[in-house]
C-alpha positions in Angstrom: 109.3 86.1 184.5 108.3 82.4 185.4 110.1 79.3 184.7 108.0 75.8 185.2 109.6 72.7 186.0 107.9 69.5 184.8 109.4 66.8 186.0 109.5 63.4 184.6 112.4 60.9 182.9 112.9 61.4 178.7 112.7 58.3 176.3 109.4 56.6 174.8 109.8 53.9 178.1 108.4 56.5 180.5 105.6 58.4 178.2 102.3 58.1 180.1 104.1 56.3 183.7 103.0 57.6 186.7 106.0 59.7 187.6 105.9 61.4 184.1 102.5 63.7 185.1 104.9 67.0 185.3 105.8 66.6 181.7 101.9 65.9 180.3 101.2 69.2 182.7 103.9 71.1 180.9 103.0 70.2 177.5 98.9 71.0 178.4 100.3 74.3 179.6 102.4 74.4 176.3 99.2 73.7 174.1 96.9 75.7 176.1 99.2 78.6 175.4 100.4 78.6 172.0 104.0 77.6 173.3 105.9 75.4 171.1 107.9 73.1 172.6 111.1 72.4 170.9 114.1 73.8 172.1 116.8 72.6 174.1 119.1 74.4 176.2 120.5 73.3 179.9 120.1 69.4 179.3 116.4 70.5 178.8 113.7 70.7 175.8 111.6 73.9 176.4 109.5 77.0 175.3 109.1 80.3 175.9 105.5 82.3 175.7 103.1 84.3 177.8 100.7 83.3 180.0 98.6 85.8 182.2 101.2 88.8 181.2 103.7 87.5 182.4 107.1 85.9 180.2 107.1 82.0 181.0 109.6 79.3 180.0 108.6 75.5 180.3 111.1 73.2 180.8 110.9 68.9 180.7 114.4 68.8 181.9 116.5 65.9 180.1 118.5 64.6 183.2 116.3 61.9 184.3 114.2 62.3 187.4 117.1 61.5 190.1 118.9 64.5 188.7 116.3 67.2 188.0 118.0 69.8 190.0 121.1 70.1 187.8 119.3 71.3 185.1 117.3 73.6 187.0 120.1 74.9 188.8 121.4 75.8 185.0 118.5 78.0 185.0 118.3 79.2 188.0 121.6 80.5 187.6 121.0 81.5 184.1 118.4 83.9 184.4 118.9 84.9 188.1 115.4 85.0 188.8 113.9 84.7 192.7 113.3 81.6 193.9 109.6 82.2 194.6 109.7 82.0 190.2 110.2 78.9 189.9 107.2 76.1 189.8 108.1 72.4 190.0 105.5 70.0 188.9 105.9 66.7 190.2 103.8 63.6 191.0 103.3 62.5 194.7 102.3 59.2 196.2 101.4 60.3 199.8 98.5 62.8 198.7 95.1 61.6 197.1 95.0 59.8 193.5 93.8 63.1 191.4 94.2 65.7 193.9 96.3 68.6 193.7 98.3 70.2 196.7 100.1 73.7 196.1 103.1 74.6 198.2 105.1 77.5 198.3 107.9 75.3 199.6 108.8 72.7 201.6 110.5 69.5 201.9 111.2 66.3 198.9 108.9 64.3 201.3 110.3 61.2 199.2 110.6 62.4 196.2 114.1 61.8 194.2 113.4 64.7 191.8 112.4 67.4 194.5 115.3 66.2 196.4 117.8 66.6 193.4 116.6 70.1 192.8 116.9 70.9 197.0 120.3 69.9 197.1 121.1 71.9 193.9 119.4 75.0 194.7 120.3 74.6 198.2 117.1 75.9 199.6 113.2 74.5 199.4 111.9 78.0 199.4 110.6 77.1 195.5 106.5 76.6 194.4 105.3 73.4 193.7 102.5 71.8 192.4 101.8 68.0 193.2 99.5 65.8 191.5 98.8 62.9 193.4 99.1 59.9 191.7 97.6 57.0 193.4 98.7 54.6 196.2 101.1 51.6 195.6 99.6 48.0 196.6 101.5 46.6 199.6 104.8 45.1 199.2 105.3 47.0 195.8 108.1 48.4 195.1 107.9 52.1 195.1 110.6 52.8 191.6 108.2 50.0 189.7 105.2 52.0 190.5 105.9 55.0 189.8 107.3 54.2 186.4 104.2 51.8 185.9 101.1 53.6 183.5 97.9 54.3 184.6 95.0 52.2 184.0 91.9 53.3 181.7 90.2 54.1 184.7 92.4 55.7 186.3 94.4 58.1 183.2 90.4 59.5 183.0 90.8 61.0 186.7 94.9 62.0 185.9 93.8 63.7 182.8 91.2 65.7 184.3 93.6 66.1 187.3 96.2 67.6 185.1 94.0 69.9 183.2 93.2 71.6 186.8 96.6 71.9 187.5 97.5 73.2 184.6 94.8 76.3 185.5 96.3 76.3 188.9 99.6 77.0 187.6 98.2 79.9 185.8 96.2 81.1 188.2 99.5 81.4 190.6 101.8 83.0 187.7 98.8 85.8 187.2 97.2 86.1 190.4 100.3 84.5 192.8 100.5 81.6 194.9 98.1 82.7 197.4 95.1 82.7 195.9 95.8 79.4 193.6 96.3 77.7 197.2 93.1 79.1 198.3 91.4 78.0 195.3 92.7 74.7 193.9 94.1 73.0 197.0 
């Protein structure tokens, strides 16, 4: 069993921002898998389904970004799965607007969600999958960025940026984390 953690901050005010692209991959995995999305359970709204062979819950946890890891430390402690089950997808403003990096674990970097789930968990030994989301201008600060939307321009690359990372999250639940790095990073 898989869980995956999109991360992002509940309420109309954030749909589409910039540090909301772990909830649009969720729900692209949800459609692209016949997984409904409306439970709740942990502080979170989620669904359960199949992908690959393999049982998979999606969460959007509810506790805003800064305190991610609560809820998934519900689940984590829930369903007493390894940590190496558990994929967090979560924007990142030092890689490459559109890019996607894998990591089987590693630090928040400076990232408030990551860092909420890391001091929860109390380890970084968890997947995640980063989208990158573009670069703030200088002298910007970073909180009004990332809850800023994309422009036209720009949600054409995201989109297509999240519709690969929703195959990379696939690929690692059926094939593992290995060769999803190899082949999407």
């Amino acid at each position: 069993m898989f869980i995956v953690i999109g991360l992002g901050n509940p309420g109309r005010d954030y749909v589409n921002t910039r540090h909301n692209i772990g909830f649009d991959i969720v729900d692209i995995l949800a459609e692209n898998n016949g997984i409904t999305m409306n439970r709740i359970k942990f502080n979170s709204i989620y669904g359960e389904g199949v992908i690959g062979g393999e049982k998979v819950i999606l969460i959007k946890p509810q506790t805003y970004m800064n305190n991610s890891g609560r809820a998934v430390l519900d689940w984590y402690n829930f369903y007493k799965l390894p940590l190496k089950n558990i994929i967090v997808v979560v924007d990142d403003v030092d890689i490459d607007f559109g890019t996607i990096r894998i990591r089987r674990k590693g630090s928040a970097g400076s990232h408030n969600g990551l860092k909420s789930i890391i001091y929860n968990l109390k380890s970084e030994d968890f997947a995640r999958v980063k989208i990158g989301i573009g670069d703030k201008k200088e002298g910007q600060d970073l909180a009004s960025f990332v809850l800023g939307r994309f422009s036209k321009e720009e949600r054409e690359t995201i989109d297509l940026a999240a519709a690969r990372a929703g195959l990379a999250i696939e690929s690692i639940i059926e094939h593992g984390i290995e060769k999803a790095m190899n082949e999407f990073n």
